[in-house]
C-alpha positions as a printed Julia matrix, in Angstrom:
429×3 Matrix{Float64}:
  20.42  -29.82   -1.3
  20.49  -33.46   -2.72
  22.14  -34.19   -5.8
  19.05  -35.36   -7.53
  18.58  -34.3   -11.07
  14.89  -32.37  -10.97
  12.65  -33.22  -13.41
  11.89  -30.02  -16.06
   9.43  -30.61  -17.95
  10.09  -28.89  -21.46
   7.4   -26.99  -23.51
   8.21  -26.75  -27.16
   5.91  -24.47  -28.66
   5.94  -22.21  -32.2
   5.52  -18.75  -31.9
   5.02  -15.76  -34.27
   3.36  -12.8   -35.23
   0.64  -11.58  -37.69
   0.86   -8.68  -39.7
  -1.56   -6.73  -37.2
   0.31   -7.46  -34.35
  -1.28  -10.39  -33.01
   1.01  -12.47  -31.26
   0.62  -16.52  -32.1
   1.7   -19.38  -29.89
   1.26  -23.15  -30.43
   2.58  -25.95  -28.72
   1.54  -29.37  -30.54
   0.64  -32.01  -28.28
  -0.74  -34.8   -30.31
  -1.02  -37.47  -27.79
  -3.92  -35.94  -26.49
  -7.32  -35.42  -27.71
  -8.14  -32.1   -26.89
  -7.26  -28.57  -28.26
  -7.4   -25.46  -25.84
  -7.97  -22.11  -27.85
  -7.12  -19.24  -25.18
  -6.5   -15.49  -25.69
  -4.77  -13.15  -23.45
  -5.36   -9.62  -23.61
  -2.58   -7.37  -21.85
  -5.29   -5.23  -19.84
  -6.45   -5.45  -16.0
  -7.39   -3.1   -13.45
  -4.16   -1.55  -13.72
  -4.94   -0.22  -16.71
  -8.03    1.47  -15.88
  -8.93    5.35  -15.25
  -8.95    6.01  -11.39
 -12.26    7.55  -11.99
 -13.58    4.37  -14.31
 -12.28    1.3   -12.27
 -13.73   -2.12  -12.64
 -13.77   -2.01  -16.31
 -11.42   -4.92  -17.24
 -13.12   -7.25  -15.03
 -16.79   -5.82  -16.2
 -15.23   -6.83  -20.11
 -14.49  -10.42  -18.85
 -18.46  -10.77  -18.46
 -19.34   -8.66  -21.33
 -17.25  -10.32  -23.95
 -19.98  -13.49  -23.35
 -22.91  -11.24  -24.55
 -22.36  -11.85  -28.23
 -20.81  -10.69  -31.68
 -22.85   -9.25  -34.66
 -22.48  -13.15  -35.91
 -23.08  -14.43  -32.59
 -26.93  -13.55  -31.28
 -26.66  -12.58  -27.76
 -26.62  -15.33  -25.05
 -25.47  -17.58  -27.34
 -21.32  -17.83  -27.11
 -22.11  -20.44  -24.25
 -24.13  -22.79  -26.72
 -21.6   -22.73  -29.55
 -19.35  -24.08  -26.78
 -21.68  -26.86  -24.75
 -23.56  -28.02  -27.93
 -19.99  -28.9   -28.86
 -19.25  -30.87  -25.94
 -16.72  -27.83  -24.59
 -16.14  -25.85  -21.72
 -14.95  -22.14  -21.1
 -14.76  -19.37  -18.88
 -12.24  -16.42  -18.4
 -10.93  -14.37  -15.61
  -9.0   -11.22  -15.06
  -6.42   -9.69  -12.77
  -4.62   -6.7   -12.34
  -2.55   -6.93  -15.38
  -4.3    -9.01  -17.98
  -7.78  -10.94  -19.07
  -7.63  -14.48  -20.26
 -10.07  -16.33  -22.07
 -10.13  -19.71  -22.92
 -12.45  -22.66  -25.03
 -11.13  -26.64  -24.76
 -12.45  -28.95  -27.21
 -12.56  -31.82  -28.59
  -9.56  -31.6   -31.08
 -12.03  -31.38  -34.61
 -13.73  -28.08  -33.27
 -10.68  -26.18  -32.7
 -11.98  -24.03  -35.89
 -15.25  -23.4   -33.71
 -13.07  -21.95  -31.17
 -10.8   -20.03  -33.58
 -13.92  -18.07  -34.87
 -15.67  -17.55  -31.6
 -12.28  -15.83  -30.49
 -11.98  -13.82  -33.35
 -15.2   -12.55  -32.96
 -14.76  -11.21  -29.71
 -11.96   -9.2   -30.81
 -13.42   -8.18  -33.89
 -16.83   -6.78  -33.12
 -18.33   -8.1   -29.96
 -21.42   -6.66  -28.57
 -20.94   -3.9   -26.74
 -24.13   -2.19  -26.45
 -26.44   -0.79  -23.98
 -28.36   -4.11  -23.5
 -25.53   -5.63  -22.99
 -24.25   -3.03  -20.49
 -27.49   -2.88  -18.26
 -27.52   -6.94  -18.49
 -23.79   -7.33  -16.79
 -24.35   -4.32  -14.59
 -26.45   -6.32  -12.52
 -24.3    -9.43  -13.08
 -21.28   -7.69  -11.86
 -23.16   -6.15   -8.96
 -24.55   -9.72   -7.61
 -20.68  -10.71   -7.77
 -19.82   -8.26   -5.5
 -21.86   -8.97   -3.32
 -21.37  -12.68   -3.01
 -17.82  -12.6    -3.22
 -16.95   -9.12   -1.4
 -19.31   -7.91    0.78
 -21.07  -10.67    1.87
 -18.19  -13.4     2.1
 -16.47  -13.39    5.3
 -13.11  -12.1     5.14
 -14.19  -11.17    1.57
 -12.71   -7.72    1.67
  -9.17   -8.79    3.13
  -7.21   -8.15   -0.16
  -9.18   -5.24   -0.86
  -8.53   -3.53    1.98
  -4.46   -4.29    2.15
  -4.16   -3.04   -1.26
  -5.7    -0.02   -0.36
  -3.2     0.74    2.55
  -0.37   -0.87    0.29
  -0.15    1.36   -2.69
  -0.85    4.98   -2.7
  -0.07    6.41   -6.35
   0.23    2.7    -8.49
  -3.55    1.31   -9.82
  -3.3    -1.5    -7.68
  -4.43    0.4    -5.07
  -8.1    -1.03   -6.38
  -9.67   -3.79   -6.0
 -10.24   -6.19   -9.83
 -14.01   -5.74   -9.39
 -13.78   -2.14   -9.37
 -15.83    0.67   -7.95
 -19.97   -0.3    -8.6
 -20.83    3.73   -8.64
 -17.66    3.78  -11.61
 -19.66    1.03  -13.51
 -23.03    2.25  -13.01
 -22.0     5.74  -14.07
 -20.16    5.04  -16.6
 -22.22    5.31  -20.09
 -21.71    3.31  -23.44
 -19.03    5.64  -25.15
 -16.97    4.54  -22.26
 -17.3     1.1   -22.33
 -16.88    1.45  -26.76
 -13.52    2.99  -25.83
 -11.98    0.46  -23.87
 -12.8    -2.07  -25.9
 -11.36   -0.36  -28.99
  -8.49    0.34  -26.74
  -7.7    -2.9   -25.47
  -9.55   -5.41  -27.53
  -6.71   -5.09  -30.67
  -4.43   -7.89  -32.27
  -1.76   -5.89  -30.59
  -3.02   -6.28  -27.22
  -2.93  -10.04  -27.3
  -1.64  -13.49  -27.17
  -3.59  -16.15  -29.38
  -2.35  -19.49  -27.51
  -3.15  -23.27  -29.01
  -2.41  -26.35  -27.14
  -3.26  -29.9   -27.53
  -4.08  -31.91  -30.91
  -3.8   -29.93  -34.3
  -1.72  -30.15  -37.55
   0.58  -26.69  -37.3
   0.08  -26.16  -40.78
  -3.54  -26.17  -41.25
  -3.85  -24.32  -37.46
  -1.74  -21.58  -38.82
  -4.12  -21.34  -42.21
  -7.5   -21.02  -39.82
  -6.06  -18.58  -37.73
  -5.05  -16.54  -40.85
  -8.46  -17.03  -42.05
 -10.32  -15.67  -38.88
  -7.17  -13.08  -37.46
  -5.48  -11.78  -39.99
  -8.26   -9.2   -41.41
  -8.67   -7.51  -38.22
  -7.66   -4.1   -38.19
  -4.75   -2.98  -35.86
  -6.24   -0.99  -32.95
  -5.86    3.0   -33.66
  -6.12    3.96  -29.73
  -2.79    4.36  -27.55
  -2.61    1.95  -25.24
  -1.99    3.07  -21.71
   0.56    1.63  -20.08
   0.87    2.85  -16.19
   4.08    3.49  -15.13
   3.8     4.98  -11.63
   6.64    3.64   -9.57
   5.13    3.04   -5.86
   7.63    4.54   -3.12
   8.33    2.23   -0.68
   6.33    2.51    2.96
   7.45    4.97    5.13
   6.86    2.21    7.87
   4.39    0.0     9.01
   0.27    0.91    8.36
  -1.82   -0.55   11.16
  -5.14   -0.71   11.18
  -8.6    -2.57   12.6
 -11.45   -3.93   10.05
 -14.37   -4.5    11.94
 -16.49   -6.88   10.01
 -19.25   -9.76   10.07
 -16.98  -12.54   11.25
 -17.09  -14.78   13.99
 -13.26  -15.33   14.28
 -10.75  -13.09   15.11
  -7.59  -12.56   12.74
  -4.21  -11.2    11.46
  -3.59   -9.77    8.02
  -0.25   -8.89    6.88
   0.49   -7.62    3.13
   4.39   -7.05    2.76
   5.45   -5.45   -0.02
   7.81   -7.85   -2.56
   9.28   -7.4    -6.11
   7.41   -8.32   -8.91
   6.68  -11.91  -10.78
   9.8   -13.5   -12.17
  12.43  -11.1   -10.41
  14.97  -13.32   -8.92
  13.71  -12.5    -5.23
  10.35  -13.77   -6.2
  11.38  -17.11   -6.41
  12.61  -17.41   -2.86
   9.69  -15.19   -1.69
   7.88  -17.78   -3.31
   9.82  -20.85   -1.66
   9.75  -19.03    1.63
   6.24  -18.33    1.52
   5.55  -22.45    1.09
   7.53  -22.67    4.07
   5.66  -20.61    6.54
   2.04  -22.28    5.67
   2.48  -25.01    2.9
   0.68  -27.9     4.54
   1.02  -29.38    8.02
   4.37  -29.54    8.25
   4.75  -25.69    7.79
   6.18  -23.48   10.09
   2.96  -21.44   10.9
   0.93  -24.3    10.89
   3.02  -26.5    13.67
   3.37  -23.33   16.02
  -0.18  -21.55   15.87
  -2.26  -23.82   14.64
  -0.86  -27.7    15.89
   1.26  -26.76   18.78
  -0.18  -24.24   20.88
  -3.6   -23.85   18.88
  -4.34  -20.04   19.02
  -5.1   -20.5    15.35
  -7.62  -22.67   13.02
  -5.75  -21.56    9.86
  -3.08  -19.84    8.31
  -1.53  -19.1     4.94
   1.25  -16.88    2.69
   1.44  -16.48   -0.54
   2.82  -14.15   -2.99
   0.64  -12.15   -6.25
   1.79  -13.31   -9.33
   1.72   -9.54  -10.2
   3.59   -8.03  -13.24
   4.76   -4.69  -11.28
   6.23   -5.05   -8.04
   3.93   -6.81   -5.76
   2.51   -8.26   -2.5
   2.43  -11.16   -0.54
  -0.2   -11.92    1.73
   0.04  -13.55    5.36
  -2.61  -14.39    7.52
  -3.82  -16.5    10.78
  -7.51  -16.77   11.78
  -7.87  -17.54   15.66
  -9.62  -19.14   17.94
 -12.57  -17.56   19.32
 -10.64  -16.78   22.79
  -7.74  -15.87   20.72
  -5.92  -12.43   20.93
  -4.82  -11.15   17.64
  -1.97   -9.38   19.84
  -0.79  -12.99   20.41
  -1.49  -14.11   16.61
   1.33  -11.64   15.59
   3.68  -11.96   18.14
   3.86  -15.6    17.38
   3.74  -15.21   13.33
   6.44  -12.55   13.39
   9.0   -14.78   15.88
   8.66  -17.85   12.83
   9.78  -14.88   11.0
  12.32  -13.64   12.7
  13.7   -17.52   13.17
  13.95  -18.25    9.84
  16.28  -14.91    9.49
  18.31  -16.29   12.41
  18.69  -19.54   11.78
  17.49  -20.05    8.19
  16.34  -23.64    7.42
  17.7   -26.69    6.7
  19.13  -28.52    3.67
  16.68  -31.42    4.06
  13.9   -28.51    4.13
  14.97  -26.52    1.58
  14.94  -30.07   -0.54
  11.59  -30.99    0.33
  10.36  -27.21   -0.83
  12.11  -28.0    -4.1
  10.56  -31.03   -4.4
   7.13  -30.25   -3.99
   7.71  -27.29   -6.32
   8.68  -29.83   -9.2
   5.83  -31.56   -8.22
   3.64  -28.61   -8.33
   5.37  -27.61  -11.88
   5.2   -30.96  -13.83
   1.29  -31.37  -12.49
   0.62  -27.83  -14.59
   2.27  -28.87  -17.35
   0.22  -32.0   -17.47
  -2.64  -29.67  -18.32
  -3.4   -27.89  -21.68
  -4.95  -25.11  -20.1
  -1.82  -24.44  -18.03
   0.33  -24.68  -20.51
  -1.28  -22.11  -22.59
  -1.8   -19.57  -19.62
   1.67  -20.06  -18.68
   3.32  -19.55  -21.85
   0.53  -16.58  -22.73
   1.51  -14.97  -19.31
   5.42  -15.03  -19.93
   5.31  -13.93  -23.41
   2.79  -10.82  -21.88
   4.43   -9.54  -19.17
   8.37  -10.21  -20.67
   7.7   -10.63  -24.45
  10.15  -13.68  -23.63
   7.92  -16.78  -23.47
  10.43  -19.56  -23.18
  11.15  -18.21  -19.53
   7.87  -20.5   -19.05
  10.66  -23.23  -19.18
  13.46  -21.88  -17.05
  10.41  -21.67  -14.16
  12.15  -24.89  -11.9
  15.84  -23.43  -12.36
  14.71  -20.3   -11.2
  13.58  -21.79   -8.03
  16.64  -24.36   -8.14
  19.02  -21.98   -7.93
  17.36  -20.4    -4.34
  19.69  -20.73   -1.48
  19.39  -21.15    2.22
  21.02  -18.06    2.39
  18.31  -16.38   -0.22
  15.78  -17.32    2.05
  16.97  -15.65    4.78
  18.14  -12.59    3.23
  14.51  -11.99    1.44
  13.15  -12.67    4.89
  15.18   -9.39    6.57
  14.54   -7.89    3.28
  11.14   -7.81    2.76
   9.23   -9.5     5.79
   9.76   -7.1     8.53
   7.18   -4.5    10.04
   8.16   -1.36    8.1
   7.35   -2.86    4.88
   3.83   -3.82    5.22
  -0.04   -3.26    5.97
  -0.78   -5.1     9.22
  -4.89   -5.22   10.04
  -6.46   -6.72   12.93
  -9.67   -8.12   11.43
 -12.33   -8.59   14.38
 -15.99   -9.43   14.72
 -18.35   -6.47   14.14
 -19.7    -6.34   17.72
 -16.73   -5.93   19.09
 -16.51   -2.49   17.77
 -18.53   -1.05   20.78
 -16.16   -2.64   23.02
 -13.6    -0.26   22.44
């Protein structure tokens, strides 16, 4: 590597906790004339029942419905009539919402947020309304998306006793059988002070920020439910699962889902780094040899799940229509198997570094970012000024890192390979 001195950008941010457990972060960015109000709760699909999945992510629509001060359909207006924006989204291991304003309505957004934690509607209108919301999602972004099921079905094969064995969106017969006592006790579960990360960023005066959000937060009651906390250890694969997903493609291709370690262990980093490697714009290894050199493939990608339990990373190559996925993974596993030979060079471990920073200082040049990031670290490692040791994490990845993740992690035995093929080639066989 170069000697050049990286540019970290630093986060300073307050953080503490109310008296019902609700944990309180603000970083003060007066320069800018905008306030983002987020809130992280520390529930996902992970959390569910195995006989009540899709929950979290049916919460992430249902928190919109309304509050007993909010009339239903209304959340959005509060937010547009003010010249905002929001929207949330959930994963496996939490559910983050999020209002950006104009810097004098951050008390608009402070309210809104403690209504949804305090008593939001969760009724059976509400219920039957985002049934059929959640339902149309599937189908537009599952079943009826091409390659829409690919994660879906490698989690699956992946993990055998840990919830992420299911998919975010969840089982549509658990939802639609799943009555209003159910739904009442996962939001009194999960929707406590205790369960969450309040987040500020952008333009406010700390003192009066901390008197609103004592006004609106500090009054709501602690949650009384346990919250469940999986802690099912997966075993590692016996060896490789192989499989073939017939579906309603046009384009034949490879999916690989290794198994990795999980966000913010020191091997994710270089997992990470590597994974830019293999299909991180045109210069990539998987890029010049299927897709520029020999052109068995129109695209290609690897990347890791940010995932709070030991994880995945994903690896892929769609082909050419005359393409023969038997060829796709011969010639993905030999850039593999290179890199563990020969590793890389200093100039091209310097250029992933580099576009790292880059790819670091551009998220901390937004608000939104910056709370997510500092909401997700204090979350998953109650240690939220690891948001700021992100680029000397990756820094401190070797050459020799690289490679050994590469024999460690990327080889056959440790992951679901599917060949994904076009439906009418199923009678072919």
């Amino acid at each position: 590597m170069s000697d050049k001195i990286l540019n970290n950008v630093h986060i300073d941010f307050v953080e503490y906790d109310l008296n019902n457990g609700l944990h309180v972060i603000l970083h003060q960015d007066n320069t800018s004339s905008l306030v983002t109000i987020s809130m992280m709760y520390h529930v996902g699909s992970k959390n569910e029942d195995p006989n009540k999945t899709g929950f979290a992510h049916f919460f992430e629509h249902l928190m919109f419905e309304g509050s007993e001060n909010i009339p239903r359909g209304k959340f959005f207006n509060y937010v547009q009539d003010s010249g905002g924006s929001l929207n949330a989204n959930t994963t496996q291991d939490r559910t983050f919402y999020y209002e950006v304003f104009s810097a004098h309505h951050l008390e608009t957004g402070l309210w809104l947020e403690s209504e949804r934690m305090l008593h939001a509607l969760v009724d059976h209108e509400g219920i039957e309304t985002q049934r059929s919301v959640v339902k149309e999602e599937r189908r537009q972004r599952y079943d009826n998306q091409p390659y829409g099921t690919i994660v879906e079905q490698c989690m699956k094969r992946a993990y055998k006793l840990h919830p992420y064995q299911w998919s975010v969106i969840g089982s549509m017969d658990h939802i639609d059988n799943a009555n209003e006592d159910d739904f009442q006790d996962f939001y009194e579960r999960y929707y406590v002070p205790q369960n969450a990360v309040l987040c500020l960023a952008g333009n406010f005066e700390m003192e009066h920020a901390r008197l609103l959000i004592d006004k609106y937060f500090s009054t709501i009651p602690r949650g009384k439910s346990d919250i469940k906390r999986p802690t099912i250890a997966e075993k590692p694969l016996s060896g490789e699962v192989r499989d073939v997903v017939y579906d309603n493609v046009q384009l034949p291709a490879v999916v690989h889902m290794y198994r990795i370690p999980g966000f913010a262990d020191k091997d994710y980093y270089a997992v990470q780094l590597f994974s830019e490697l293999m299909s991180n714009g045109s210069s990539s290894k998987l890029y010049q040899s299927l897709v520029d050199k020999s052109q068995v493939a129109i695209q290609v990608g690897s990347f890791p799940f940010e995932l709070e339990h030991p994880g995945v990373v994903i690896q892929f190559a769609i082909g050419n229509p005359d393409s023969s996925v038997e060829t796709l993974e011969t010639m993905m596993d030999e850039e593999i198997n290179k890199i563990i030979q020969n590793g890389l060079t200093s100039k091209e471990l310097e250029k992933l570094i580099n576009q790292t920073e880059t790819r670091l200082v551009n998220e901390k040049s937004s608000l939104l970012s910056i709370a997510e990031g500092l909401s997700t670290y204090y979350t998953y490692f109650k240690d939220t000024n690891m948001y700021n040791k992100e680029l000397e994490q990756y820094t401190a990845v070797s050459i020799a890192d690289i490679q050994n993740i590469a024999q460690k992690y990327f080889q056959p035995n440790n992951r679901v390979s599917l060949f994904w093929l076009p439906k009418d080639q199923e009678s072919n066989i």
